[in-house]
Every structure is written in structure tokens, then in C-alpha cells.
C-alpha positions as CSV (number, residue, x, y, z in Angstrom):
1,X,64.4,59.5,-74.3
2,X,67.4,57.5,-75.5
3,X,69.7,59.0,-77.6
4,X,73.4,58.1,-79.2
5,X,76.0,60.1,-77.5
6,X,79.5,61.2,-78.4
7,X,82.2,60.2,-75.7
8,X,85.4,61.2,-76.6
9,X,87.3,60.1,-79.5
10,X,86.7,56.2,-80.1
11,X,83.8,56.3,-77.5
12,X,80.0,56.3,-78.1
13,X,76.8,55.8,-75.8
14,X,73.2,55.0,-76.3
15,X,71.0,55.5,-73.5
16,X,69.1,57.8,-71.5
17,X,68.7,61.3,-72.0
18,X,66.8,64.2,-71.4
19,X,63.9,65.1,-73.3
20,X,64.3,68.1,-75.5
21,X,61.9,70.6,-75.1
22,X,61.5,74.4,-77.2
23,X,64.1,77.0,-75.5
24,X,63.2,79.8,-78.0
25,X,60.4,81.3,-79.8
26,X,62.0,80.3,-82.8
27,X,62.4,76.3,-81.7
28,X,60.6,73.4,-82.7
29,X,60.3,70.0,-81.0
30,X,60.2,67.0,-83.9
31,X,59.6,63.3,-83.3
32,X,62.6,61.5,-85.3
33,X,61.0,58.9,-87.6
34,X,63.8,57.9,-89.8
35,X,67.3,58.8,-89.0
36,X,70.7,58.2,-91.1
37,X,74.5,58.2,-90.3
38,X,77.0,60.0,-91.7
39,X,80.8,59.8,-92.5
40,X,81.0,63.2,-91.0
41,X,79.7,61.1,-87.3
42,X,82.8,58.7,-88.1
43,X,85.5,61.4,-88.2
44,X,83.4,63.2,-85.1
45,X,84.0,59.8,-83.6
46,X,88.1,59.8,-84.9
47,X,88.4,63.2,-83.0
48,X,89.1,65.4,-86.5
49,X,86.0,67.6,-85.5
50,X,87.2,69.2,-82.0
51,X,83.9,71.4,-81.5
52,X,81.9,68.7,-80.9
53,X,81.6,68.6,-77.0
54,X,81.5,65.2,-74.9
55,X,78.3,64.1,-74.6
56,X,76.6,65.8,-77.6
57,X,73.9,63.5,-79.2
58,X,75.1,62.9,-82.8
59,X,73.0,63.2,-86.1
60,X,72.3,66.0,-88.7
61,X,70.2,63.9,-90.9
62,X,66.6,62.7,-90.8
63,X,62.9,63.5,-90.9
64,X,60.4,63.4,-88.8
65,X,56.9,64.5,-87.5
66,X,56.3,67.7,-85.9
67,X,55.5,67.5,-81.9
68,X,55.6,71.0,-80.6
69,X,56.6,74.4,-82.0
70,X,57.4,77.9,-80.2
71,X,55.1,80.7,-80.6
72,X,57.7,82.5,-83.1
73,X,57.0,79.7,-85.5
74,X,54.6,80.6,-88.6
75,X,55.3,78.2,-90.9
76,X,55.1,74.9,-89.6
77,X,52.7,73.1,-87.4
78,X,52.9,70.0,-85.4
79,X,51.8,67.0,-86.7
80,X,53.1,67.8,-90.4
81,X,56.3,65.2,-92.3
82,X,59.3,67.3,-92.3
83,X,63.3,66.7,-93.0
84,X,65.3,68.1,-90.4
85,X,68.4,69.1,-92.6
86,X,72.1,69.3,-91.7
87,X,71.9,72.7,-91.6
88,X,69.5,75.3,-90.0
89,X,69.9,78.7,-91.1
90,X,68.7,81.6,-88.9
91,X,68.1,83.6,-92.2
92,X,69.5,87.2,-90.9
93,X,73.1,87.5,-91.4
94,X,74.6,88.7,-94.7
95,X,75.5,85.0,-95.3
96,X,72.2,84.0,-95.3
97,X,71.1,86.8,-97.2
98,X,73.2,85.4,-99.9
99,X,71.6,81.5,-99.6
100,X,75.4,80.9,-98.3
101,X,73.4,79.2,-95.0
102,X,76.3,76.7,-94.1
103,X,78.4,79.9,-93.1
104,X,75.2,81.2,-91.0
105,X,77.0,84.0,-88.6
106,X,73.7,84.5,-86.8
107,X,74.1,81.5,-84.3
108,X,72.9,78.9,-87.0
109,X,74.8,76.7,-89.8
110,X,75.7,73.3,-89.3
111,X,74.5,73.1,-85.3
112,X,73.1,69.8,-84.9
113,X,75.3,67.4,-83.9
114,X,77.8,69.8,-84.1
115,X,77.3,72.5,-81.5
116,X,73.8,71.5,-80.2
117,X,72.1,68.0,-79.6
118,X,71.3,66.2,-83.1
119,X,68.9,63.9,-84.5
120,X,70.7,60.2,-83.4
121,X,67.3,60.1,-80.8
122,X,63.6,59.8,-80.0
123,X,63.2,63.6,-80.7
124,X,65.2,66.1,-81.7
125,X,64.9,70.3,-80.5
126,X,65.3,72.5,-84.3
127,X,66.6,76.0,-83.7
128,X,65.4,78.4,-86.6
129,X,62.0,76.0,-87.1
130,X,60.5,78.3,-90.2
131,X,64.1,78.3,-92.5
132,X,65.0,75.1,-91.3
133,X,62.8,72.6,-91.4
134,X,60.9,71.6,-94.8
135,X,57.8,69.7,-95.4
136,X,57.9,66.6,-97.3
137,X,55.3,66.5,-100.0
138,X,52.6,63.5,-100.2
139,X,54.3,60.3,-101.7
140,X,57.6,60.9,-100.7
141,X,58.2,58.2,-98.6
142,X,60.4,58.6,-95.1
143,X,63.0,56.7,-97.0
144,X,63.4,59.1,-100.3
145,X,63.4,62.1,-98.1
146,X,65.6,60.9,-96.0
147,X,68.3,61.2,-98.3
148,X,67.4,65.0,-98.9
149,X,69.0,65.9,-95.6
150,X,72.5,65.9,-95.9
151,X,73.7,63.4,-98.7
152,X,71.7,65.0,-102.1
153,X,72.3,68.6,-101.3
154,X,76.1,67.7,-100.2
155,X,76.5,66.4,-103.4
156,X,74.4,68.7,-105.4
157,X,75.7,71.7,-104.3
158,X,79.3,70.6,-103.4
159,X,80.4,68.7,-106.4
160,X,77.9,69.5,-109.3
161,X,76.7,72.9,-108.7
162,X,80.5,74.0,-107.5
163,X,81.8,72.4,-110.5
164,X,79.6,73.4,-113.0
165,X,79.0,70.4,-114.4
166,X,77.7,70.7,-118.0
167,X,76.9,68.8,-121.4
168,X,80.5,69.3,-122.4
169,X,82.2,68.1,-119.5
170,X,83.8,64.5,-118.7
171,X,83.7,64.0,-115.2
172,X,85.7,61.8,-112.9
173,X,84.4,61.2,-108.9
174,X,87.0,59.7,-106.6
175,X,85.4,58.3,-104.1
176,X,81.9,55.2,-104.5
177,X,80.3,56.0,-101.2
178,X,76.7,57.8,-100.7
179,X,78.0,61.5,-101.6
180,X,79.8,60.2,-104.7
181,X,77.3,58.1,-106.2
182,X,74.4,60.8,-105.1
183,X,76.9,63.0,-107.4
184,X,76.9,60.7,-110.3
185,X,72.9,60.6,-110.3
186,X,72.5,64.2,-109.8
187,X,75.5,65.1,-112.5
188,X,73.3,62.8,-115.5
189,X,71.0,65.9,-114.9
190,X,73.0,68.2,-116.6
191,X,73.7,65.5,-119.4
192,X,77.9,65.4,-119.2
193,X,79.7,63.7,-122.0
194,X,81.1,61.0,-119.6
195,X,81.1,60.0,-116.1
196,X,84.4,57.8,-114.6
197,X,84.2,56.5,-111.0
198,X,86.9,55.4,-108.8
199,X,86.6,53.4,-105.9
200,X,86.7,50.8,-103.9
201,X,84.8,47.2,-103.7
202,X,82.9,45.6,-106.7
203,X,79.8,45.9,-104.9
204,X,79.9,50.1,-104.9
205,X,81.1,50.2,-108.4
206,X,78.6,48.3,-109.5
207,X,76.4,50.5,-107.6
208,X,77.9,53.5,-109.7
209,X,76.9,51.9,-112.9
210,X,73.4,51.5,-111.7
211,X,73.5,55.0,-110.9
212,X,74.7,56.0,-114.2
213,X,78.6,56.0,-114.4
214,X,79.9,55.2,-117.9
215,X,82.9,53.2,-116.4
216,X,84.3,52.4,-113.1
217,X,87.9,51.7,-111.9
218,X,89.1,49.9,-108.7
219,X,91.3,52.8,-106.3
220,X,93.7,50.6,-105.2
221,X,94.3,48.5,-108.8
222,X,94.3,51.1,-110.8
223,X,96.8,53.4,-111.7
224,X,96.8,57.3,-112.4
225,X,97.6,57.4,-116.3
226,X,94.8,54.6,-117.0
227,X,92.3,56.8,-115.1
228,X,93.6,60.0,-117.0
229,X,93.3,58.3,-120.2
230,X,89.7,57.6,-119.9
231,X,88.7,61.6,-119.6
232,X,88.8,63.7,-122.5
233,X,90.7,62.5,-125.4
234,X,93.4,60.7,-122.8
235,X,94.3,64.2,-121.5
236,X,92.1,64.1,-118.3
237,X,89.0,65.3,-117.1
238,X,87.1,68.1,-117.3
239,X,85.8,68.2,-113.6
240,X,87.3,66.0,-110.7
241,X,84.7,65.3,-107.4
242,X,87.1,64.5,-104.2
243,X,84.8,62.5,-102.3
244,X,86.5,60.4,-99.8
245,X,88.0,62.9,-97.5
246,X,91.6,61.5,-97.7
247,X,95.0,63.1,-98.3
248,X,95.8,60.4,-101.2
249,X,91.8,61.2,-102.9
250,X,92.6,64.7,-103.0
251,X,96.1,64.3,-104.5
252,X,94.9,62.0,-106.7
253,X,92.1,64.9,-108.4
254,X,95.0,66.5,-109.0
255,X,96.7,64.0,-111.2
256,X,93.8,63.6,-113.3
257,X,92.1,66.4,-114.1
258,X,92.7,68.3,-117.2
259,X,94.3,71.4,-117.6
260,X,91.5,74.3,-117.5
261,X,89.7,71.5,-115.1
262,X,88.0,71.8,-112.2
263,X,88.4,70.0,-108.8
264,X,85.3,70.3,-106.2
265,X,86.2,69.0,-102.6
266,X,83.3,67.3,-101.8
267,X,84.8,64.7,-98.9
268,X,85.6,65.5,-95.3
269,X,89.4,65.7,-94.4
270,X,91.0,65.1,-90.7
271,X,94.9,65.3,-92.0
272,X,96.3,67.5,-94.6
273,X,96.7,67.2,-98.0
274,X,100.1,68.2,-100.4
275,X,98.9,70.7,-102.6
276,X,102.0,70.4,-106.0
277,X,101.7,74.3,-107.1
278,X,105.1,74.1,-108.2
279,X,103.4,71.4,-111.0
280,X,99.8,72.8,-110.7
281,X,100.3,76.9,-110.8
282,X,100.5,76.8,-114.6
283,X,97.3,74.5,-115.4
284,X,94.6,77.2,-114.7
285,X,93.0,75.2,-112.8
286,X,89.8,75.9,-110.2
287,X,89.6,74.3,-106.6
288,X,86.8,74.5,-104.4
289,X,85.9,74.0,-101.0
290,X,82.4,74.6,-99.1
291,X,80.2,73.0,-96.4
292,X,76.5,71.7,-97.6
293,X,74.1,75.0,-97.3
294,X,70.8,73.3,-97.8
295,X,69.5,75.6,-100.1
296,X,68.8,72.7,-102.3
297,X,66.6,70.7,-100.5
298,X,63.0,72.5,-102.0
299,X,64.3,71.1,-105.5
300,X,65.3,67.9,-104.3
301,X,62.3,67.0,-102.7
302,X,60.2,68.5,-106.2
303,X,62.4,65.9,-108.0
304,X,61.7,63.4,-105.7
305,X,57.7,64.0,-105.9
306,X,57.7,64.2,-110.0
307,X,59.9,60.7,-109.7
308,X,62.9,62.7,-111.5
309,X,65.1,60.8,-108.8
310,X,65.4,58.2,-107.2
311,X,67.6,57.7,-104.6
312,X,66.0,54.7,-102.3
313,X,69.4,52.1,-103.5
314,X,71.7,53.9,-102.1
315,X,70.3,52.9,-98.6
316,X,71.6,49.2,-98.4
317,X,70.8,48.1,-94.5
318,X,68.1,49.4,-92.4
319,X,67.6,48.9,-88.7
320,X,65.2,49.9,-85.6
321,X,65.9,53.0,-83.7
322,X,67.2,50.8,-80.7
323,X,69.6,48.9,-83.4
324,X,71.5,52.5,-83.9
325,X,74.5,50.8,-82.5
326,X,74.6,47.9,-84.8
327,X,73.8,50.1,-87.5
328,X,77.7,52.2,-86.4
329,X,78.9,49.1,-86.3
330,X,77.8,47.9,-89.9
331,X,78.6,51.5,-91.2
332,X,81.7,51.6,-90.1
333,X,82.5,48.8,-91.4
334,X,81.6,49.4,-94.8
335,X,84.2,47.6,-97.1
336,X,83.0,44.5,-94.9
337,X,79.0,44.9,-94.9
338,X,78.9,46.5,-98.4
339,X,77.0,49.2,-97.0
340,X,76.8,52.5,-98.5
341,X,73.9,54.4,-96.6
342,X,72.1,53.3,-93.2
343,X,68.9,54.1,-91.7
344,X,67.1,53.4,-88.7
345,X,63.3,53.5,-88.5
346,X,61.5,54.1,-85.4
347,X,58.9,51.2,-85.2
């Protein structure tokens, strides 16, 4: 089958590979209809994530169809629609026990892609097939669903579950790209007082406003005190999303947000970040950090089915499964293209 292969840092391949087939029991086999990429694949391909072995296929988001299972598998069948999510539990260790599934200690957690050959290919193995995989329900197209793998539950669960978002809060996301603006639609759930987004290019802010931000501010034009004085009564904001993964992002959540706020790390980071305690210990402020656990996804794709949300704009170019070069290339590129999310469709 041909697959997109990691290299080395700066270096990718698309070619032959072999075919995946089940190893374990536990394993199944899924025909990749609809594939994404992932900012995570670009700072695989930078060199900031050093597990990832030359010559692992890339990808840790798409659906597909069913093609073979093991004879451990009991809840899914082949031939049956299913997201393949970024992460794939095993469901045993006490991690798991507590729905904390990115930190799986049990040989699962975020393995494809990662440790174990993802879903940038024809087909794609699934360790874990019963708590990994996740049936899409009828009318959900490929396209909706496809969104469910990584980019709705990142920012569900990493920015507006971590967070707490409520009806009280205002709420400022650094950061315009797929995981901030999935934020900013899945934050008007919870019916926040105000919702500020900073980024970068006219064409994702306006993007933001479509996806319900009350204002938007250019990164690079704007400065900190007019950002802070659009949060609550020009002190601040309530909750701060970092979702760029960039030492300047992170700092810059720590300039705006309120005192009593909270920050949710939401981006990926490669390079460290200055952390001010010697200006910051005093504001009683909360931090956190977490990888994606999936646990989401069942609700997501509900919403999805009772047309609660609707994510479709947020993929901007699409492209067949042998165009997954071009579709780095555009992706990569994204303050050129004006992409924000794209998908390749197997034809």
C-alpha cells in the first residue's frame, strides 16, 4: 500500500509500504477513507517529537471502514464507518480506569503515528479495536467525523473542559488555527459572556467570527494592554486558551489573563517557554497541561448527528489520497494558502 513516511527531521516519503495486517487478538485492520493532517505531523517533521522513529507512517486522525478484525474484538465488525482517533486506549491501567486514556500505561495512548504506524495510508492496523475505535452514526458524513478525531476533543477537553469555561467567564484564545477556532465553537456551548481571539491573517479571524468570536485582534498588530482591555472590565480575562504552541503564545496568556484566571495549554511546544513567577506567584492563577484523551468523542459525534455542531468550515482544501504531499505542502504553508484544516479523500 502507499503510505506517507517520516524521514528524519525536514524529510518525508510517500510510497510503497507493507500492508498492515492484525498482530493481536485485540487489533483491527481499517480501510482509511478520509484522512487529516495535523500540526503535531509538522513539529514530528521539525524534529521536537524524538520518539517518533524513521520511517514511521504519520497520521493519528481519520475514519474509515472496517476491513478485518482479530478474534478478541466484540464490538466492531468489518464493514461498519468508524473514526480512528488519536488516541487508542487499552482500557486496563489505572489511567484508563480514570477516562485519563492519553496517559494509557498499558501499551496504548497516543500510538499512532507516534510509536506505531498511523493513518497517513491505504489502511491503517488499530491496537485496542473495542475502546478505540467508534462508530460513526448514519448522516454524519466522512467529512464532519473527521474532525472528531483529534481536533474537537483536543479542544474540548484541552481548553474548555480544562478551563472550565462557564456563563460567567470572558475568554481569550491565542492562537486562529483548527484547535482554536474548534475551541471557540465548542466554548458558545457553555454560553461565556465574551469570547476574544488573537491571531494571525484576516482570513482566520474572519473565520473566528463565523465560528462565534465576539471580536478578533491581529497577533502581530496588536499589543498586550489593547487585548487585556477587551476582557473583563479592562482587567483581563477570565480563561486564556494557548493554542499556537509557541514560546511568545504562551507568555502572552500570561499577560492577559486576569488575576484568579485560568490559562489551558492547548498548543504543542518544541522550545521552552519563560514562566514570570516572580510577577505571576501572587495572581492565584491556574495552568494546565494535558494530551487529548478521547474520551469525548461519543459526545461529539451525538452533537454532530442532532446538528448541534457543525464543524465542516474549518476544512478549507481537500485533496485525493495520492495528493497527501501537496496537501503538506499547502498545510504547511498556511499563512500562504489560507488553510486551516486539510483532508484527503480516497477516491
Amino acid at each position: 500500500m502507499r503510505a506517507l513516511t517520516y524521514q528524519g527531521p525536514g524529510r518525508r516519503t510517500w510510497g510503497e509500504v507493507p500492508d498492515p495486517v492484525v498482530h493481536d487478538p485485540e487489533d483491527a485492520v481499517v480501510r482509511i477513507d478520509a484522512l487529516t493532517i495535523c500540526g503535531t505531523d509538522l513539529h514530528i517533521l521539525k524534529g521536537d517529537v524524538p520518539g517518533v522513529a524513521s520511517g514511521r507512517v504519520l497520521g493519528h486522525e481519520a475514519v474509515g471502514t472496517v476491513h478485518a478484525t482479530g478474534p478478541g474484538v466484540r464490538t466492531i465488525a468489518p464493514g461498519e464507518r468508524v473514526v480512528v482517533p488519536s488516541i487508542s486506549p487499552r482500557g486496563r491501567c489505572l489511567s484508563c480506569r480514570r477516562a485519563v486514556y492519553g496517559q494509557c500505561s498499558g501499551g496504548g495512548g497516543w500510538v499512532l503515528g507516534h510509536t506505531a504506524d498511523g493513518t497517513q495510508a491505504e489502511y491503517v492496523r488499530v491496537p485496542f479495536a473495542d475502546s478505540s475505535l467508534h462508530r460513526i452514526p448514519d448522516g454524519v458524513t466522512d467529512e464532519n467525523a473527521l474532525l472528531v478525531a483529534d481536533v474537537l476533543p483536543t479542544a474540548f477537553e484541552v481548553a474548555v473542559q480544562a478551563s472550565g469555561i462557564g456563563p460567567e467567564d470572558s475568554v481569550a484564545v491565542i492562537g486562529a488555527g483548527p484547535v482554536g477556532l474548534g475551541t471557540v465553537m465548542l466554548a458558545r456551548l457553555f454560553s461565556p459572556r465574551r469570547i476574544v481571539v488573537v491571531g494571525r491573517g484576516a482570513e482566520r479571524l474572519e473565520a473566528a467570527k463565523r465560528c462565534g468570536a465576539d471580536a478578533t485582534f491581529e497577533a502581530g498588530d496588536t499589543d498586550d494592554d489593547t487585548i487585556r482591555a477587551a476582557g473583563r472590565d479592562g482587567t483581563g480575562y477570565d480563561v486564556v486558551v494557548e493554542a499556537v504552541g509557541t514560546p511568545e503564545a504562551f507568555e502572552r496568556c500570561t499577560r492577559v489573563v486576569r488575576s484568579g484566571g485560568r490559562i489551558a495549554n492547548a498548543g504543542v511546544h518544541g522550545a521552552p517557554a519563560l514562566l514570570h513567577l516572580e510577577r505571576l506567584w501572587s495572581n492565584n492563577l491556574t495552568i494546565t497541561t494535558r494530551l487529548v484523551d478521547g474520551r469525548t468523542v461519543p459526545t461529539l459525534l451525538d452533537l454532530l448527528a442532532d446538528r448541534r455542531l457543525q464543524p465542516g468550515g474549518l476544512i478549507t482544501h481537500r485533496f485525493a489520497l495520492d495528493e497527501l504531499p501537496a496537501a503538506y505542502d499547502v498545510f504547511s504553508q498556511a499563512r500562504a494558502s489560507g488553510a486551516l484544516k486539510v483532508a484527503a479523500f480516497r477516491c
